[in-house]
N, C-alpha and C positions, 0 to 999 in steps of 0.2 A: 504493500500500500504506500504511495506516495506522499511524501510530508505535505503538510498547507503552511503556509506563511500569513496567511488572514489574520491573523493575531498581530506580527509583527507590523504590518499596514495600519492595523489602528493603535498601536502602541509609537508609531513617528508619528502618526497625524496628535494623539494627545499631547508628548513632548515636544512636536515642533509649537502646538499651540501654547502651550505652557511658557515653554522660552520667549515665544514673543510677545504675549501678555506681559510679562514678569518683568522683560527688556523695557517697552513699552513703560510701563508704570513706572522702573525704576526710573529712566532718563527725566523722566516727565516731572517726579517727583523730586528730583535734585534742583539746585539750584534758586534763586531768588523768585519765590510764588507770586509775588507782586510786580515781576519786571516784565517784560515782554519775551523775553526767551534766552536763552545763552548758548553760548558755543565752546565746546570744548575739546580743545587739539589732541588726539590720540598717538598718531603717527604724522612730522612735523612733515609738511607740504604734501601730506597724498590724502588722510584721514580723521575726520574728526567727528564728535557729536554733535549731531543742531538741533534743539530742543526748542521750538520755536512756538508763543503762548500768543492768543487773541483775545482781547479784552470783550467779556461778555455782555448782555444788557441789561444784567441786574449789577456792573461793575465788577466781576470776579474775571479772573485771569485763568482760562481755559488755552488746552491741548489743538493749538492750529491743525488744521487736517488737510487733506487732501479728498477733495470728493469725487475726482477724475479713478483713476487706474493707474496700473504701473508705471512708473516714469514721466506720473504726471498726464498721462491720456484722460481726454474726455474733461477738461475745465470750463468747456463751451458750456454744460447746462448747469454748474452745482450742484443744490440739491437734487435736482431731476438726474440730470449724471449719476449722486451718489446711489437714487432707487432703483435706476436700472442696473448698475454693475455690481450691486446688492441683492436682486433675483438672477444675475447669470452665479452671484455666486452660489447661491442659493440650489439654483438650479443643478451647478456642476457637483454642490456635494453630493445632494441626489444620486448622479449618475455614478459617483464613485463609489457610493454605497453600493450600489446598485451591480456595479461591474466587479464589484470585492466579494459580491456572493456567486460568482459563477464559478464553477470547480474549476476551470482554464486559469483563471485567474490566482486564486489559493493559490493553486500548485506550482507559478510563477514567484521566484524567490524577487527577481529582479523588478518584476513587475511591479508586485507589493512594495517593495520599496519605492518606485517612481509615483504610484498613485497614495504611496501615504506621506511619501513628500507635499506633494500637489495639496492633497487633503489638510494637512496641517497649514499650509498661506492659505489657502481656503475661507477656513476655519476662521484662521486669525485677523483676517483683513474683514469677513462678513458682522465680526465680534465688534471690531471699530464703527466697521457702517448703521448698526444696527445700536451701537451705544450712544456714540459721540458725532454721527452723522457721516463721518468721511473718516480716511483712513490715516491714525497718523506714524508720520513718519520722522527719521531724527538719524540715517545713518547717509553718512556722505564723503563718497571718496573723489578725489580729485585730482590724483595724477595720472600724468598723459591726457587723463578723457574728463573731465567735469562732469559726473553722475549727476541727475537728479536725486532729491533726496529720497532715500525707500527705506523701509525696516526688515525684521528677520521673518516674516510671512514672504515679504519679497522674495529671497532667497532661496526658501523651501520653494514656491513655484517655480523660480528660474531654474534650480537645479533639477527637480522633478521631470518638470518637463524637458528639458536638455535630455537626461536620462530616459526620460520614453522616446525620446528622437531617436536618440542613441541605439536604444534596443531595435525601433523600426525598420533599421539599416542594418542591422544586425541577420545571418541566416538562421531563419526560424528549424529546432529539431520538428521532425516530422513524427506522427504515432508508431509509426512502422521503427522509425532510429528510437527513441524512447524506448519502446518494445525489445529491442535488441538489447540496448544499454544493460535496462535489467536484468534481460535473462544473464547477457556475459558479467555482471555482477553476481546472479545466484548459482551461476554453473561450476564455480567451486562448493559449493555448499552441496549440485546437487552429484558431482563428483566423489564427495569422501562418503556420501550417504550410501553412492553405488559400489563403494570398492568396501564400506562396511559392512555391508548385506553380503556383497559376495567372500567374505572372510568368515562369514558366520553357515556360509553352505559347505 
């Protein structure tokens, strides 16, 4: 019987959501609550943190967001932007669920991985939309290339799906090769059982 990895798919999708919550709150939580935002240099001329605060309308000092999409997509409607890219994520955990219950899938080590990748920025970007209206962000790197700013949901999607690209390109084993695999896996097994039997005639 072939392993499943369905377990491990939703054990990244909780940790990656966890980490980026946790990330999130911490950054957000640093710094002067009454100022507008701060920035703090990590690695001097490539990476820093941007924590950047919007003054609310009852006067409190709220989490600036992004209510577009990755890398800043979709600023043209705001809030409407943030509703729509709030039901596609919505939508896609759906499908992840959804594609984590079919036995092809379990029994994909690699796959599981790429869709609980996926699943945890998911997660964690639908958690922002759905709290704080848009998604926020505070990681920014800047060498060579000037990133928009994104968080660690970002990352779990960017890397997930890289990795299912990856596998796509990849030559799929066939039922026929899996079938073989196994047997020439158990055919020592079924070797000493035949040279046992015939030591016992």
């Amino acid at each position: 019987m072939q392993p499943t990895y369905r377990v491990l798919l939703y054990l990244l999708a909780l940790t990656g959501l966890a980490v980026d919550q946790a990330s999130k709150y911490a950054v957000f939580a640093c710094g002067d609550k009454e100022a507008g935002g701060y920035r703090s240099e990590k690695i001097p001329g490539a990476f820093d943190l941007v924590a950047q605060r919007k003054l609310a309308e009852d006067g409190s000092w709220i989490p600036h967001v992004n209510q577009g999409a990755l890398f800043g997509l979709g600023q043209w409607g705001a809030a409407a932007a943030n509703k729509i890219f709030a039901a596609i994520s919505l939508v896609a955990a759906g499908v992840i669920l959804f594609w984590s219950w079919l036995p092809s899938t379990a029994r994909d080590r690699r796959l599981c991985i790429s869709l609980g990748l996926i699943f945890a920025g998911t997660l964690g970007n639908l958690y922002d939309r759905v709290v704080f209206g848009g998604v926020r962000d505070f990681l920014h790197w800047y060498y060579l290339v000037d990133w928009p700013v994104f968080n660690f949901a970002d990352c779990c999607l960017v890397f997930g799906a890289g990795l299912l690209l990856l596998q796509a390109f990849q030559p799929q084993q066939s039922p026929e090769e899996a079938e073989t695999a196994t047997a020439s896996v158990s055919s020592p097994v079924a070797h000493a059982e035949y040279a046992t039997a015939s030591q016992g005639k």
